[in-house]
MARSELUM-377147 format. One line per 3 residues: number of its first residue (from 1); their letters; for each residue x, y, z of C-alpha. Coordinates in steps of 0.2 Angstrom, whole numbers. Layout:
NUM = a = X,Y,Z; ... $
This chain:
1 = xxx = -368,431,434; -381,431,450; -389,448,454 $
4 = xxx = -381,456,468; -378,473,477; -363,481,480 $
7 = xxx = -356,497,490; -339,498,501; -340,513,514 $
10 = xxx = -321,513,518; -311,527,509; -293,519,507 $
13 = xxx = -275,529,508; -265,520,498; -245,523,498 $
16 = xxx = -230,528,508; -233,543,520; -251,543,519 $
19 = xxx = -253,543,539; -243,560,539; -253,568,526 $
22 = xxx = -270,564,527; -273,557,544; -273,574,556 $
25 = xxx = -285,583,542; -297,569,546; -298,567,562 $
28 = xxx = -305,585,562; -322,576,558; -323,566,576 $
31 = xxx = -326,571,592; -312,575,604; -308,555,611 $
34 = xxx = -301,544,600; -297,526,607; -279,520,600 $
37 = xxx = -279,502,600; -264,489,594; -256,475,598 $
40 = xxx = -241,466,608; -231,484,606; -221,483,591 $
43 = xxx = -228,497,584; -218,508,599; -202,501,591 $
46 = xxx = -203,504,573; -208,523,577; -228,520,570 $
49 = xxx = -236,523,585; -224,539,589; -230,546,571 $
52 = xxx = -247,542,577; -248,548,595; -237,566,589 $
55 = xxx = -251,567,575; -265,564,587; -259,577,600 $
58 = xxx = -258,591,587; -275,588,584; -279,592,601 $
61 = xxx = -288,573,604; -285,564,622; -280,548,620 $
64 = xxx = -287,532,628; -277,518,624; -281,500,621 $
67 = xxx = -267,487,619; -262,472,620; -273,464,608 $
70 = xxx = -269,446,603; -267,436,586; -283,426,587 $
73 = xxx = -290,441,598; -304,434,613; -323,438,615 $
76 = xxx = -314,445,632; -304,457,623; -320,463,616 $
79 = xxx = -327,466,631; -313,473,639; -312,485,625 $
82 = xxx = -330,490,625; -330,494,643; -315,505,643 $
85 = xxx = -324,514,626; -340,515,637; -331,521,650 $
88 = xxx = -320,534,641; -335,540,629; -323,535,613 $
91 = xxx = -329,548,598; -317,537,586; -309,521,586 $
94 = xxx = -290,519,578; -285,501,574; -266,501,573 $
97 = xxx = -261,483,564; -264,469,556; -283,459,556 $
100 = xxx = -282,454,574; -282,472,580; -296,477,566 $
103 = xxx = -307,462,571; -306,465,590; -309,482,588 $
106 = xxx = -325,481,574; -335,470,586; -328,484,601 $
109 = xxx = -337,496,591; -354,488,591; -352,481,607 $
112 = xxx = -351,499,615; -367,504,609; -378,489,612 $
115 = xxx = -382,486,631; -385,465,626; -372,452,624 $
118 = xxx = -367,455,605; -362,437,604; -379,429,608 $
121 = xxx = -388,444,598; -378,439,583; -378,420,585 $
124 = xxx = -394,416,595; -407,431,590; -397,432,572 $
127 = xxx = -398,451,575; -384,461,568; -380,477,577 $
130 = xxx = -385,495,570; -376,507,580; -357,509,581 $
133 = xxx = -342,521,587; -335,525,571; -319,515,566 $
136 = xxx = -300,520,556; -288,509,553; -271,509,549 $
139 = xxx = -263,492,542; -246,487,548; -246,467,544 $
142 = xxx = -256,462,527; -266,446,524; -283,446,531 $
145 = xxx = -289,460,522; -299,466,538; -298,483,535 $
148 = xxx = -311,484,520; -328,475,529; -336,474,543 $
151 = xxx = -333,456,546; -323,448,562; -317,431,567 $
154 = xxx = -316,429,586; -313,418,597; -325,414,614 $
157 = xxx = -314,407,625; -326,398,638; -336,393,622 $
160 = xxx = -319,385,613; -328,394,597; -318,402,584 $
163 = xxx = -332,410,574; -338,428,565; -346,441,571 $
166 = xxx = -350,456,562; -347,475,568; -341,490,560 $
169 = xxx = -333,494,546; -322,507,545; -322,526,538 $
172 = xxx = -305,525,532; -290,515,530; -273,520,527 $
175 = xxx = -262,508,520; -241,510,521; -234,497,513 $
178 = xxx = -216,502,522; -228,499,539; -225,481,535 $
181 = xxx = -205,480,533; -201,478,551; -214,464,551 $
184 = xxx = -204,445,552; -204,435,535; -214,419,542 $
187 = xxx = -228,433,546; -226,439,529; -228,424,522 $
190 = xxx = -241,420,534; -252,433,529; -250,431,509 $
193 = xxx = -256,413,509; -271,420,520; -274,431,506 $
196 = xxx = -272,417,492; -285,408,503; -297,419,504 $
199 = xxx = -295,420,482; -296,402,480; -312,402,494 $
202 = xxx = -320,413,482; -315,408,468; -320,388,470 $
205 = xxx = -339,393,475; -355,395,462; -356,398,450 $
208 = xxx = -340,391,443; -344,395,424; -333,410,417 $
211 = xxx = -337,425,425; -330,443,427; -327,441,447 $
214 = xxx = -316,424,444; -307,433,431; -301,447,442 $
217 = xxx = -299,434,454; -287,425,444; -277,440,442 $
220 = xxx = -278,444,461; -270,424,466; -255,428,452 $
223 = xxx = -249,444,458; -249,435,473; -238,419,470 $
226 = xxx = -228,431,460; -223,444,473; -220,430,485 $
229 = xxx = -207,425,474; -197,440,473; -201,443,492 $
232 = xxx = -191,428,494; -174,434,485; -178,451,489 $
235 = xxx = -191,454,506; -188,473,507; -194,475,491 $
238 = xxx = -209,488,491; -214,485,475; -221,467,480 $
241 = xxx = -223,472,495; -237,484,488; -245,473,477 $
244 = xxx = -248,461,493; -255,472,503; -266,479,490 $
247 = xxx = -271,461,484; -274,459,502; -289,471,504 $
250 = xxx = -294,466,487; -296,447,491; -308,454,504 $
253 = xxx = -318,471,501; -332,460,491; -326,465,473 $
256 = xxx = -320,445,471; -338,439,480; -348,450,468 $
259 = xxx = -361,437,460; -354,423,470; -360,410,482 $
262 = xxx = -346,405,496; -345,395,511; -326,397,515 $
265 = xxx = -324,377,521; -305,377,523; -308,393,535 $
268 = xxx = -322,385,547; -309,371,548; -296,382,553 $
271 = xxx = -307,393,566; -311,379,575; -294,371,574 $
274 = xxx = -285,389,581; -300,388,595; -292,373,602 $
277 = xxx = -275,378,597; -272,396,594; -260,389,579 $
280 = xxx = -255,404,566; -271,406,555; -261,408,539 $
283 = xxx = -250,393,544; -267,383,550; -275,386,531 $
286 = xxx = -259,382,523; -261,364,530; -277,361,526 $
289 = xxx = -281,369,509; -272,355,498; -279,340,511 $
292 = xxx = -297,349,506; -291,351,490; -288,334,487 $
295 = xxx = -303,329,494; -315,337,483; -304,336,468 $
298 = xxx = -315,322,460; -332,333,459; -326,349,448 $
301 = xxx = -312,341,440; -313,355,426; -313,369,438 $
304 = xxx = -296,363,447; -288,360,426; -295,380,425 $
307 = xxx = -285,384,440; -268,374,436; -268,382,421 $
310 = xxx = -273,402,423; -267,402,440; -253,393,440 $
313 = xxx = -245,393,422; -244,375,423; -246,368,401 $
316 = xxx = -263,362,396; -253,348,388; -249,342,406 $
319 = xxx = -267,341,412; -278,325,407; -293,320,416 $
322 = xxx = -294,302,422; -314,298,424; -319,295,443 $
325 = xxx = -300,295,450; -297,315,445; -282,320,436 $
328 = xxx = -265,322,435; -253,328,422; -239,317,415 $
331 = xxx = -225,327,424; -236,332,437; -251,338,432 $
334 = xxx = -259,349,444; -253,345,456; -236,354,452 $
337 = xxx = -246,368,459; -250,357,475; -231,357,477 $
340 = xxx = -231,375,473; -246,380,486; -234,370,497 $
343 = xxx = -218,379,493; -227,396,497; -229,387,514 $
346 = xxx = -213,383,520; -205,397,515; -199,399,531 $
349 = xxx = -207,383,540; -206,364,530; -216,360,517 $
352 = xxx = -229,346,523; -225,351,541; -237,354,556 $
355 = xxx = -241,374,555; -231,383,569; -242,380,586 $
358 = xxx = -252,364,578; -243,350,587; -245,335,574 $
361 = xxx = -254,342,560; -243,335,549; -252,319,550 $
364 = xxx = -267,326,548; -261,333,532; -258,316,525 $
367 = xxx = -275,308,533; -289,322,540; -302,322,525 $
370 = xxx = -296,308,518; -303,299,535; -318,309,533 $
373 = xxx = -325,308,517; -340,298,513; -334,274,512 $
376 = xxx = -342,264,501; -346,248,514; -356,234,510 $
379 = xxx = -375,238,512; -371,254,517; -366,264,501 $
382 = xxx = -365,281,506; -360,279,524; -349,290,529 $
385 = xxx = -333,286,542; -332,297,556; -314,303,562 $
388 = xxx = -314,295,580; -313,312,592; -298,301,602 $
391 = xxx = -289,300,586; -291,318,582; -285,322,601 $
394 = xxx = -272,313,599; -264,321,582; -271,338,581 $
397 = xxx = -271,345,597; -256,342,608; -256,352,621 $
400 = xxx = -271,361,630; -277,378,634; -283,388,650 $
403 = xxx = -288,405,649; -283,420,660; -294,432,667 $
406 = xxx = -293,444,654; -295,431,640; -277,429,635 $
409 = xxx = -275,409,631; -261,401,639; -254,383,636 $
412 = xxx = -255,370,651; -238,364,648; -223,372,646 $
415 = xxx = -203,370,650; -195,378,664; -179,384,665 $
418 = xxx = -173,384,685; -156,380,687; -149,379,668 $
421 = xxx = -137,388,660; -138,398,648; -130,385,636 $
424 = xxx = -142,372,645; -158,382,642; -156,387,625 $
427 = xxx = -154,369,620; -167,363,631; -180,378,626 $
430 = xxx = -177,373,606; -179,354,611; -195,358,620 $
433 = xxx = -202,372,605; -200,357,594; -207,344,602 $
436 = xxx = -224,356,600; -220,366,616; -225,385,619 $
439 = xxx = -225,390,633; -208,396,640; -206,401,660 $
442 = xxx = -189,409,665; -183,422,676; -172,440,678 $
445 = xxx = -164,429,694; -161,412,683; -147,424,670 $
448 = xxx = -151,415,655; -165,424,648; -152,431,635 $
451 = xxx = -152,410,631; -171,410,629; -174,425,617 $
454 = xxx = -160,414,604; -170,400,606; -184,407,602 $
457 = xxx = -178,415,585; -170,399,582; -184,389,585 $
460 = xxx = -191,398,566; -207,400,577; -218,416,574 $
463 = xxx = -216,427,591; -235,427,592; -233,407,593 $
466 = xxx = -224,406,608; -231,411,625; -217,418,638 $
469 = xxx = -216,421,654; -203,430,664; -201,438,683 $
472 = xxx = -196,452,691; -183,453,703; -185,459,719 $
475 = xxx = -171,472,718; -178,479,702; -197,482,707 $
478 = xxx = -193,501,709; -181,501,693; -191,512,681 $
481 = xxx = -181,502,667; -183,484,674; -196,479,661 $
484 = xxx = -189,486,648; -171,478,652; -179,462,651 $
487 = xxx = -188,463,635; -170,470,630; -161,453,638 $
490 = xxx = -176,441,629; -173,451,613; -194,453,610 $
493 = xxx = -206,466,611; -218,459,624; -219,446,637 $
496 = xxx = -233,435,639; -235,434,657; -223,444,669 $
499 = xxx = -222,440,685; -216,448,705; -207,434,708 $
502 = xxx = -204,436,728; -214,445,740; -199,453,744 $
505 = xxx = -193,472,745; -204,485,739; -217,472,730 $
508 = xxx = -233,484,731; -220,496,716; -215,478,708 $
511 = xxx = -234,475,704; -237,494,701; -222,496,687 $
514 = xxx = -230,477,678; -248,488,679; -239,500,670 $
517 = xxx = -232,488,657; -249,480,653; -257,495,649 $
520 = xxx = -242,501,637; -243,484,630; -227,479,634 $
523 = xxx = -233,464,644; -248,453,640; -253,447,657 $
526 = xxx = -247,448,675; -247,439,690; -238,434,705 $
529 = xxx = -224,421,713; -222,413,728; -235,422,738 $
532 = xxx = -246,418,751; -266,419,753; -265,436,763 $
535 = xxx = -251,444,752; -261,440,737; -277,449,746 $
538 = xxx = -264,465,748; -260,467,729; -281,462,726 $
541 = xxx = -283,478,739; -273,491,729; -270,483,710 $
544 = xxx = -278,491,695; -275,476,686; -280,461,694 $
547 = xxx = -268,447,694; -270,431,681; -260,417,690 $
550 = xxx = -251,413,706; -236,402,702; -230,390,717 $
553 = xxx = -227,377,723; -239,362,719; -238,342,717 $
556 = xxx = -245,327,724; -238,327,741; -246,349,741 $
559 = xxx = -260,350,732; -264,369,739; -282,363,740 $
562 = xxx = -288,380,748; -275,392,741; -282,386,724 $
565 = xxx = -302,389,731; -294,404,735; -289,409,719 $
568 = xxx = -302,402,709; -313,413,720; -303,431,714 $
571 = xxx = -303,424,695; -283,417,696; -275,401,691 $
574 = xxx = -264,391,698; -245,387,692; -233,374,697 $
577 = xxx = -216,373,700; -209,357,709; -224,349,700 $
580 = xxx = -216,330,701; -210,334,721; -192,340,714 $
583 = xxx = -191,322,710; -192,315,726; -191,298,724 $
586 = xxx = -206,292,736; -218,302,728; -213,296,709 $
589 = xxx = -212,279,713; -229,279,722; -238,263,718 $
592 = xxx = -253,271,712; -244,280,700; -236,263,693 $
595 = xxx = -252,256,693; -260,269,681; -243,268,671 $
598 = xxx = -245,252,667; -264,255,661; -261,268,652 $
601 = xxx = -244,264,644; -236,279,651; -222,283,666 $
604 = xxx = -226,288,682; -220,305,679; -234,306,663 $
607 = xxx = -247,301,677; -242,313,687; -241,327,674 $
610 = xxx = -258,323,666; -264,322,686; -258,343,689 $
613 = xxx = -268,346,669; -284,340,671; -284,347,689 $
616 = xxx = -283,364,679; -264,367,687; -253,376,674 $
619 = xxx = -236,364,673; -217,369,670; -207,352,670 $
622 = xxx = -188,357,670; -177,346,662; -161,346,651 $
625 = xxx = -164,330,643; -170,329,626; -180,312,629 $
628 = xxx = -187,321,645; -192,336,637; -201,326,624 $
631 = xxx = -209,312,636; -216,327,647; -224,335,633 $
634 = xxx = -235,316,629; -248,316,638; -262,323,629 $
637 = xxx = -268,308,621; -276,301,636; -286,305,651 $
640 = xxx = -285,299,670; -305,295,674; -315,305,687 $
643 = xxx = -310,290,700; -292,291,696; -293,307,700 $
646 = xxx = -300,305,714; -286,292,721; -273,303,718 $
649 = xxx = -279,318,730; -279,305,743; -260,307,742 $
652 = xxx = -259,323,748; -249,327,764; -247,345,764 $
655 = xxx = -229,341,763; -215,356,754; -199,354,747 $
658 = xxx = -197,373,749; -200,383,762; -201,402,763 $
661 = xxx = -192,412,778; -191,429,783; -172,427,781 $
664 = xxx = -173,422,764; -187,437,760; -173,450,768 $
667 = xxx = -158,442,758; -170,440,742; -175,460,743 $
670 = xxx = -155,465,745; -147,452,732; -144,457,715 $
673 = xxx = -144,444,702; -129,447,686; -142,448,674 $
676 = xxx = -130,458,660; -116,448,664; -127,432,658 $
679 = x = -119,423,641 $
């Protein structure tokens, strides 16, 4: 075994009712100001963060909250974090969740006490910080094992890196295994292969002789595959769900790493992939381990016959090497636990399918590093093929990203649902999610957001997959309830990016009650609908929280050429509805429209579709018509040129197919849409 040293600073609270027991005698050793951070909300309705809060105000500590931190959380999120700790003179930081939450909230600790960019002190000056607010954590979702380092994996946005950063590691950290059994099964499962990941990273690195760390590790991946299993048949089970979350932290406090060499391949694959994609991590790595696995089969064969057998159980008798092709058993071989590692995979998505949120990573499974490992050619005996980026474009990454002023990511594409039923929009939401789609726009005025929420939980998507957006009403913007009533209809916990749909009625208390959402982490994001240029300076004049997005109407014929300078001036993007000209037939049989169609082997409406995407427009394509839905969602495999582009805003004619009155405002402010009567 290597030398090494070894210490882990973080005192553990293992077991049901922990947080009651222990958590209010130690907060007595922190100042008076504890920042409670979490993330989309759920923690308000499975009564953790009432325990939490109740325990914290008998302590006598004031409360700053932080929430609304996202899976993959953003370097924006950091900084926003770090400000409001600055600002707030945070004494302790309290991490309610899962990794996302721990990781954000590590690199908010260092970041508050250093006055330089912690992402170019770490990355370009390859300093690490010194000075932290001290950290607790209390683990609701198990997997990454967050809670026992000081390691984080963030993502910077404007960089489109995914990548560490390392910040504090925390005092303490309860974990409840019960805290996990309102958490959905794909998460579950999710989280567990993470965890089996980060066993096998270890595990396969140097030195790969026998050794006291691989033996424990083996232990470790076991109880895993095993408690998964009776997870399966049995998910409330608290034994196995103990043992995972225990294994959890164990796969990552250092005790598997002790004398070992690691460089973790299968996860720098996956940062980079969720950059571009914000796919599920857990998913992400499920996809790739066995491709990589595969790959690098051939150079330790006798590691992988160590790992079918301990790990997997698979017979001795079954394993046979086979001299510069690898090895396979004669019933299977090892790769009976390639099948297996995939079975752990789709329980609860298929097995060799694209993760949730990967677009077409299945065939990427099949042909990634096979593509990328080293040809023989003629004269050339170790050059090695390189993946063409258009290919990878093309079957990784189907859809494209933008991000909102306060670092959430939000596809560019999504499916609107104007004018459908709710029978209509439920089957076209689950025809559009399964084409690769995630981003959802509906409305409390188009009665079907009841639709939406079971398409979404029929879609077998993770929630943190999917990115909806809903809008207020103009009759419910001084409903104290409004918000809540509409997380109620859509059957979820939070909304992506919520929405004053008309600047009608009392629109100044519509923005004020979605300011109040967003800071109880209810909502993710707002922004604004139908607005003009001097209504959207009102609600920049009083808001706390600046709006993200102005959705309205844009396409060929109104390309809102200053209302976007406008809004790309006070940090806000652009949204279109109408985006083909509500299908006016002039502008989608435009010749120059035809004449790219034809080059690039794709309809006019695809031309026009790519045309709103690379001009940074935010597009919601209604349509009820499976083929529809699934042409609109193909156009990330190709790109109009700069000239292209170019022709098309000569098209422009400041011409609308919708136009706002002060008679429609007054009926919009007094009309009442029969949101609970909806199907």
């Amino acid at each position: 075994m290597n030398n090494f040293l070894f210490e882990n600073k973080t005192k553990v609270y293992f077991g049901k009712g922990g947080v009651k027991e222990y958590l209010g005698c130690l907060l007595e050793h922190y100042g008076d100001t504890v920042m409670l951070a979490y993330g989309g909300g759920s923690i308000k309705h499975n009564g953790v963060y009432d325990e939490i809060v109740g325990i914290l105000n008998a302590e006598g500590k004031r409360i700053v909250e932080f929430p609304g931190i996202m899976p993959n959380p953003t370097y924006a999120k950091v900084q926003e974090g770090a400000k409001l700790a600055r600002e707030n003179h945070v004494d302790l930081i309290l991490a309610v969740g899962g990794g996302s939450v721990s990781d954000c909230c590590k690199v908010v600790s260092a970041q508050a006490k250093v006055d330089e960019d912690l992402w170019e002190l770490e990355n370009t000056k390859h300093t690490r910080p010194t000075a932290f607010i001290p950290l607790g954590t209390i683990v609701t979702v198990f997997g990454t094992g967050s809670e026992m380092n000081n390691g984080a994996v963030i993502t910077h946005e404007e960089k489109k890196i995914k990548g560490a950063l390392w910040g504090a590691q925390a005092d303490f950290a309860f974990l409840d295994p019960t805290y996990t059994l309102s958490v959905p099964m794909k998460q579950v499962i999710s989280g567990a292969f993470d965890t089996l990941s980060h066993a096998m990273e270890t595990y396969f690195g140097k030195p790969d002789e026998n050794n006291l760390s691989d033996d424990i590790n083996e232990a470790v991946m076991r109880s895993v595959i095993r408690n998964i299993r009776v997870l399966l048949t049995d998910k409330d089970n608290y034994e196995a769900r103990s043992e995972l979350t225990w294994a959890s932290a164990m796969a990552e406090n250092g005790i598997l790493k002790i004398g070992k060499v690691t460089d973790f391949q299968c996860h720098m694959i996956e940062h980079q992939l969720g950059a571009y994609t914000n796919c599920n991590h857990g998913a992400g790595l499920a996809v790739i381990h066995p491709v990589l696995y595969r790959h690098l089969l051939p150079a330790n064969t006798a590691r992988f016959a160590r790992f079918a057998q301990n790990v997997w159980g698979i017979d001795p008798g079954q394993i046979r090497a086979e001299t510069g092709t690898g090895w396979r058993g004669g019933s299977g071989g090892l790769h009976q636990g390639d099948r297996d590692a995939h079975h752990l995979c789709r329980t609860g998505r298929p097995c060799r399918h694209r993760p949730q949120g990967c677009g077409r990573f299945h065939r990427a499974d099949r042909r990634l590093l096979q593509e990328a490992e080293p040809r023989r050619t003629a004269g050339h005996p170790q050059r090695v093929q390189v993946i063409k980026e258009r290919k990878i474009q093309k079957e990784l990454f189907i859809m494209e990203f933008i991000t909102l002023n306060n670092g959430v990511k939000m596809p560019a594409e999504g499916i609107g649902t104007f004018l459908l039923t709710p029978d209509k929009a439920e089957t076209a939401v689950l025809s559009a999610l399964k084409d690769g789609a995630r981003l959802i726009d509906t409305a409390n005025a188009y009665c079907n957001e009841k639709a939406v929420g079971r398409a979404m939980k029929k879609s077998g998507l993770l929630r943190e997959e999917i990115f909806l957006e809903t809008k207020l009403w103009p009759t419910f913007y001084t409903d104290a309830d409004a918000v809540d009533k509409t997380l109620a209809r859509l059957d979820t916990d939070y909304i992506d990016l919520l929405l004053i749909h008309q600047p009608a009625g009392d629109y100044v208390a519509g923005y004020r009650l979605m300011e109040k959402a967003y800071k109880e982490g209810k909502v993710r994001a707002i922004g604004l609908s139908n607005f003009n240029e001097e209504q959207i300076k009102e609600i920049l004049s009083i808001c706390e929280v600046k709006p993200t997005i102005l959705q309205t109407e844009v396409h060929p014929y109104a390309q809102q050429k200053e209302l976007k300078a406008f809004l790309a001036e006070n940090g806000m993007v652009i949204q279109a509805w109408y985006p083909l000209g509500h299908a006016d037939k002039g502008l989608l049989e435009e010749p120059l429209f035809t004449r790219l169609a034809a080059k690039y082997g794709k309809s006019n409406v695809q031309i026009i579709l790519r045309w709103h995407i690379q001009a940074g427009n935010v597009v919601i394509p209604g349509s009820k018509n499976p083929a529809h839905i699934h042409d609109n969602f193909d156009v990330f495999d190709f790109a109009l040129t700069d000239a292209e582009m170019q022709e098309i805003t000569t098209l422009n004619k400041d011409k609308r197919y919708y136009e706002v009155t002060e008679d429609k405002l007054a009926a919009f402010a007094t009309m009442f849409p029969p949101v609970e009567d909806q199907k």
